[in-house]
C-alpha positions in Angstrom: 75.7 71.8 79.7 75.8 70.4 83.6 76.9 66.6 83.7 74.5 64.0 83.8 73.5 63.1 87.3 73.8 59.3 88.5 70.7 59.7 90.9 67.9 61.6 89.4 64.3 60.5 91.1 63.2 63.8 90.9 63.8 64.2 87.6 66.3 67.2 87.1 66.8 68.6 83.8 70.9 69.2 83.6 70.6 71.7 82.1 67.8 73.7 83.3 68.1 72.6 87.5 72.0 72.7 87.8 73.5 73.7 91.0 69.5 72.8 92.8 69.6 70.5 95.1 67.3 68.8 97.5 68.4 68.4 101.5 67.0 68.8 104.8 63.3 68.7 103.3 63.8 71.4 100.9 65.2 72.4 98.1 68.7 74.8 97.9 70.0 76.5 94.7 74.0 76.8 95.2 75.3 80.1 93.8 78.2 80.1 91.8 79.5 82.9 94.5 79.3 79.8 96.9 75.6 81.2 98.2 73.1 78.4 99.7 69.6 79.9 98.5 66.3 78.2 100.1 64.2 77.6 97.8 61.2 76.4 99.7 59.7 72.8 99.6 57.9 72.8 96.4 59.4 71.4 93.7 58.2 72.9 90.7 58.6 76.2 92.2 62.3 75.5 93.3 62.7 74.2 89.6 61.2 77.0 87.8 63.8 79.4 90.5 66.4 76.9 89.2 65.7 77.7 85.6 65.7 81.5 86.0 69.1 81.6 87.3 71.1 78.9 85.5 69.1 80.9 82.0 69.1 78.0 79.6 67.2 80.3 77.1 69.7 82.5 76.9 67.3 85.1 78.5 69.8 87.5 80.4 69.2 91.3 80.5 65.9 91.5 79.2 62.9 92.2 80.0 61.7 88.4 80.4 65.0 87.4 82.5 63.6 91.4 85.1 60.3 90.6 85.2 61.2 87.0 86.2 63.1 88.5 88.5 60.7 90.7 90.0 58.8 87.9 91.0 61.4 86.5 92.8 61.8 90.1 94.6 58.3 90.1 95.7 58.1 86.6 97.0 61.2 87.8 99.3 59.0 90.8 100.0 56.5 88.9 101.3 58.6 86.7 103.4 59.8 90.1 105.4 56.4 90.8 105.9 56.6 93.6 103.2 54.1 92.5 100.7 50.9 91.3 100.9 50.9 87.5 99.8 47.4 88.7 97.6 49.6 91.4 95.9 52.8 88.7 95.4 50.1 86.4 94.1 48.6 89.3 91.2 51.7 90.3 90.2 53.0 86.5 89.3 49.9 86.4 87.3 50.0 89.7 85.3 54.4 89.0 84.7 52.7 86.4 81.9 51.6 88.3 79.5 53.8 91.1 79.8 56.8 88.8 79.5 55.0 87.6 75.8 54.8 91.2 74.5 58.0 92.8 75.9 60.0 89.6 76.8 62.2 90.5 73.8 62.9 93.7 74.5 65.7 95.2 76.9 63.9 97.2 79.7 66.2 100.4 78.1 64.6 100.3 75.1 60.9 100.1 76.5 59.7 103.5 76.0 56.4 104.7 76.8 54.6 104.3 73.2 55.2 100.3 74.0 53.6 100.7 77.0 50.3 102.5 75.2 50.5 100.3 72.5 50.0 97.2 74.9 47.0 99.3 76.7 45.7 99.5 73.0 46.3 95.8 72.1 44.4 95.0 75.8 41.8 97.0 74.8 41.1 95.6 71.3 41.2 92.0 72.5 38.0 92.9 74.8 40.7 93.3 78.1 41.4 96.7 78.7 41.0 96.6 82.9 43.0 93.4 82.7 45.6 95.1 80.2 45.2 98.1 83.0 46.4 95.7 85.8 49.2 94.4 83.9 50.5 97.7 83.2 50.6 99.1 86.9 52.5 95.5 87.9 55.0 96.7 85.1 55.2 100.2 86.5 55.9 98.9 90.0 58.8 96.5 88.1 60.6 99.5 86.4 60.2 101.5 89.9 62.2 98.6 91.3 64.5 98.0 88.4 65.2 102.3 88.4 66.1 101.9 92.7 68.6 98.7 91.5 70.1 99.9 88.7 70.8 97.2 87.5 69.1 97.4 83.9 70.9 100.4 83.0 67.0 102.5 83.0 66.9 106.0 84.6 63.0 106.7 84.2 59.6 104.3 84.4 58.5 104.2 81.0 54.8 103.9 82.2 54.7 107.1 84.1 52.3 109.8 82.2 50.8 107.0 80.1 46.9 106.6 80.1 45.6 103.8 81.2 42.2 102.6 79.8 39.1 103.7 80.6 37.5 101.7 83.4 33.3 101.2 83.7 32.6 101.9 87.2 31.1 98.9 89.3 27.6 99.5 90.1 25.9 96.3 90.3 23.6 96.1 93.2 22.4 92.6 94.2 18.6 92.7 94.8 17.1 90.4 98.0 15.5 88.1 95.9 18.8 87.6 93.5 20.4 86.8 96.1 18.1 84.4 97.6 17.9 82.7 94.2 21.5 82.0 93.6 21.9 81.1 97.8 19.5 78.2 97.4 21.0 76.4 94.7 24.5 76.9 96.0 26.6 74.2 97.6 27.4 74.6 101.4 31.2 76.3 100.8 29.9 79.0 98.8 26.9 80.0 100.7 29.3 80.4 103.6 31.6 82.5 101.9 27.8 85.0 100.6 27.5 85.0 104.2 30.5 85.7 105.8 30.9 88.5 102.8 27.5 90.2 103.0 27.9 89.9 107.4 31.7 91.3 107.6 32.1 93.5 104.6 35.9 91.7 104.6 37.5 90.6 101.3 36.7 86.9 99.7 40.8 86.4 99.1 40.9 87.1 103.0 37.7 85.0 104.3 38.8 82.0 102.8 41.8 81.5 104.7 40.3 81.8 107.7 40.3 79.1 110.3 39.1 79.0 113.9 42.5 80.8 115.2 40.4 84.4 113.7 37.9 83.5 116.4 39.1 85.3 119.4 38.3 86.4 122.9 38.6 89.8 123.4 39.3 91.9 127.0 36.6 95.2 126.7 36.7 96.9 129.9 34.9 94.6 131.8 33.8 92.1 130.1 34.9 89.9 127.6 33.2 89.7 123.8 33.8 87.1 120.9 35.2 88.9 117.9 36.2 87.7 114.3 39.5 89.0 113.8 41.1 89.7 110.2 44.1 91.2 109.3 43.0 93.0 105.6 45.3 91.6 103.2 45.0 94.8 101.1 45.6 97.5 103.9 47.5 95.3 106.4 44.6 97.2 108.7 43.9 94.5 111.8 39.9 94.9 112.0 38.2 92.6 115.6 34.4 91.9 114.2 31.7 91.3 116.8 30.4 87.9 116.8 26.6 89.0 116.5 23.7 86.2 116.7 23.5 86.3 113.0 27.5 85.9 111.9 27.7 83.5 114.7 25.0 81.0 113.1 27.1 81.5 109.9 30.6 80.5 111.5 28.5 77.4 113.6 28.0 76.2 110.3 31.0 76.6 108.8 32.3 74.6 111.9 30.0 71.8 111.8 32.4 69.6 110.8 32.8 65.6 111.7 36.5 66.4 111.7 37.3 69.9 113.2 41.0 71.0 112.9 42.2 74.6 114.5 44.3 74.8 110.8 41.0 73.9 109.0 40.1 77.0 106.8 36.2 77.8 107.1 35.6 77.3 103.8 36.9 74.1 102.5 36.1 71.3 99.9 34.5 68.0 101.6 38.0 66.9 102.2 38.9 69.1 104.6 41.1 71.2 101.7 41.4 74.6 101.2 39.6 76.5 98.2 41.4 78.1 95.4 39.7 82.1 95.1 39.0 81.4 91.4 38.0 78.2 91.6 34.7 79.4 94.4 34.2 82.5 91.7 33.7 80.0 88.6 30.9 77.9 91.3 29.2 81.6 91.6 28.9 82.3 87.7 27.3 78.8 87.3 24.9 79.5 90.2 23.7 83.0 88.4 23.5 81.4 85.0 21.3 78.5 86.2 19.3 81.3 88.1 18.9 82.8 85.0 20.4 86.5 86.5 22.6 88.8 84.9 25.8 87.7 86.5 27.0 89.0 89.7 30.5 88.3 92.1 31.3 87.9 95.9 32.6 91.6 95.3 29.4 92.5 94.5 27.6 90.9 98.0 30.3 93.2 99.6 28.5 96.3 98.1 25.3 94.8 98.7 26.3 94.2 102.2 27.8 97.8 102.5 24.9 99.5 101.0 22.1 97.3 102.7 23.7 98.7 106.2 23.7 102.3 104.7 20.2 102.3 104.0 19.4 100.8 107.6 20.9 103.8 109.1 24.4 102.3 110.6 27.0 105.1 110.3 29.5 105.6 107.4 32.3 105.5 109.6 31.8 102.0 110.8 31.4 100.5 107.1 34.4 102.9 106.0 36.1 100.3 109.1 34.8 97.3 107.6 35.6 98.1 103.9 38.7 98.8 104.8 38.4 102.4 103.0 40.9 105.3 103.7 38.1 107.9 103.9 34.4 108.2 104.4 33.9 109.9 101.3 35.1 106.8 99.5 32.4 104.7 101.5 30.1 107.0 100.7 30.9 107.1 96.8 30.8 103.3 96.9 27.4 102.9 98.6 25.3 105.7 97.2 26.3 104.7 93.6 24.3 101.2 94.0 21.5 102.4 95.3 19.0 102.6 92.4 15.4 103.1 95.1 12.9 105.8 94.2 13.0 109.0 95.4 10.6 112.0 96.1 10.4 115.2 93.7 10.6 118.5 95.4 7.5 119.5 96.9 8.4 122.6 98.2 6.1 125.6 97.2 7.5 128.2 95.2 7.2 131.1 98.1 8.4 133.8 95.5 5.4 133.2 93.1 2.6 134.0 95.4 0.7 136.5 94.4 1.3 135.7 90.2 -1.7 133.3 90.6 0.5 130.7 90.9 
């Protein structure tokens, strides 16, 4: 057990946060190789780091102490501009429950029946896309472990296994539904139905954008106003014109008594950034006082999508905005929400003439 330390304001566990240490505005982890390791400026986080490597529980070598781990990896992935801080941000999510069912267990003994059972159990507690999601973060952590080889596994245990089956999304958000759940909304989230339903781009994205993605772009010559988003998905840079209607959304969004270049559009009334799920649980309240069968901001992305579709804009230029790797898939994914009525064939039955038909 580390000694006892004479100053402690920040409350360091001796055991737990040994060898972290707090200088130059941040917080270090010292190695016992003699490394310095940055640990960023949050404490908890540099704390939690702390705790992984010093391994009070006794957690070395299995699959709790790699999946840990992994997390670590991908933050460092993200820092080189590797990983998309969305993707780091799903996979430190999903590590929790798969570090409860196979925390235990060393990743050489995880064989592929563990992985189906866990599908299974996902599936009987009423989570099998969740369960789904969990099991391709722990496929992409034995990909890495295999390239490290570290953990003494050759193969990815989750390769070949079934995953469970998914319900497509076909929900398709009706003018009036819309208009319902827009009027009772407060100011933040009808920006971000807006800004959704106008750009096509993804909610995680739109909501850290500040006046910096309002640019001035060189066309030739002239000059255009564009909204430009790098998709955190693809990594795909995509310049959006500035049209009379998104540019009444984004005055609005900058109608602020205190305007700040840094200042994300969509922000509480103190000027702070939103948490995604924290705007998605404002949305569910909205349909259920509406009284509609519940609906997300994915969803006013479809709507948007299909809503151009139907007005005759081209397939290629919503493939753009979706951020879709073919047309086909931006066909699939419009064309499967539209429920409108269609005509029978009317076409007369040349061959029959003559049988008194």
């Amino acid at each position: 057990m580390g000694r006892t330390r004479t100053h402690n304001p920040l409350g360091l566990d001796p055991k737990k946060h040994a060898r972290l240490y707090a200088k130059h505005g941040a917080f270090y982890y010292f190695h016992r190789g003699g490394r310095w390791e940055r640990l960023g400026t949050d404490l908890a986080e540099a704390k939690r780091k702390a705790a992984l490597y010093n391994d009070p529980e006794s957690s070395y070598g299995s699959m709790k102490h790699y999946l840990d781990l992994f997390v670590v990896h991908c933050e460092q992935r993200v820092a080189r501009g590797e990983l998309a801080p969305r993707t780091y941000e799903d996979y430190k999510r999903d590590v929790e429950p798969l570090k409860d069912f196979f925390g235990r267990m060393t990743p050489a003994s995880v064989e592929p029946k563990h992985v189906a059972r866990y599908l299974d159990a996902g599936a009987e507690l009423g989570r099998p896309v969740r369960a789904n999601r969990e099991k391709a973060c722990l496929s992409v952590c034995f990909t890495w472990l295999v390239r490290g080889g570290d953990a003494g596994v050759k193969t990815n245990p989750c390769s070949g296994v079934r995953r469970n089956k998914e319900k497509k999304r076909e929900r398709y958000v009706e003018h009036d539904e819309y208009g319902a759940v827009y009027r009772t909304a407060a100011k933040p989230v009808q920006i971000l139905m807006e800004l959704i339903y106008r750009t096509l781009q993804r909610p995680e994205d739109i909501i850290l954008w500040t006046r910096a993605n309002i640019v001035t772009k060189r066309e030739g010559d002239g000059v255009r106003r564009v909204l430009r988003n790098k998709q955190g998905k693809t990594g795909a840079i995509v310049d959006i014109e500035i049209t009379p209607a998104l540019d009444a959304v984004l005055q609005s969004a900058l109608n602020d008594s205190v305007p700040s270049i840094t200042k994300t559009l969509v922000h509480t009334r103190k000027g702070e950034p939103y948490v995604y799920s924290g705007l998605t649980s404002m949305l569910q309240r909205y349909t259920t006082k509406a009284r509609l069968t519940p609906f997300g901001f994915y969803d006013l992305k479809a709507k948007g999508a299909t809503d151009m579709w139907l007005a005759g804009v081209p397939l290629e230029q919503i493939q753009v905005l979706c951020g879709h790797e073919s047309v086909t898939t931006t066909e699939i994914y419009v064309k499967c929400r539209w429920r409108g009525t269609v005509q029978p064939n009317s076409l007369p039955l040349t061959s029959n003439k003559g049988n008194g038909t």
